[in-house]
C-alpha angles and dihedrals in degrees: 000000000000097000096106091047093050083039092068095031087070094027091111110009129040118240150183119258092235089054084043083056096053099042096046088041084230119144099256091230076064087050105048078044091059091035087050093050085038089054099047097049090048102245109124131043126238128219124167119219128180114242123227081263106061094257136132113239124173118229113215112203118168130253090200113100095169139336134212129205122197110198115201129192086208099038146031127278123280127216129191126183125195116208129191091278088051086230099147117235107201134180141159119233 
């Protein structure tokens, strides 16, 4: 429900799921939930950082620079993806 927002948040810059909370204004147990799908279909990148308390804290940036959606009256719809190597992803739903 959330995923294209987060999506943008963490477009340019990566960011803690805690910062992507407060500035989407999503519940951040809604925000692990999106980072979580994100992560197991590979589609964000992953970075640990140390906080000013000491403690570990993961940084989620996206992989996705655009995506493209075909929609056909005699087929299903088709979804390709870009990454940063602009090696297409695409997949039928």
């Amino acid at each position: 429900r959330h995923v294209i927002e987060i999506l943008e948040t963490i477009r340019d810059k990566p960011r803690s799921a805690l910062e992507i909370s407060k500035i989407c204004n999503i519940a951040t147990s809604n925000v692990y939930r999106a980072l979580n799908t994100l992560s197991r279909h590979k589609l964000v990148r992953i970075t640990g950082a140390i906080g000013i308390d000491g403690k570990k804290m993961h940084l989620y940036q996206s992989k996705i620079k655009s995506i493209t959606m075909t929609l056909n009256s005699d087929c299903c719809p088709v979804v390709t993806i870009f990454g940063i190597q602009n090696s297409p992803k695409t997949s039928q739903l």
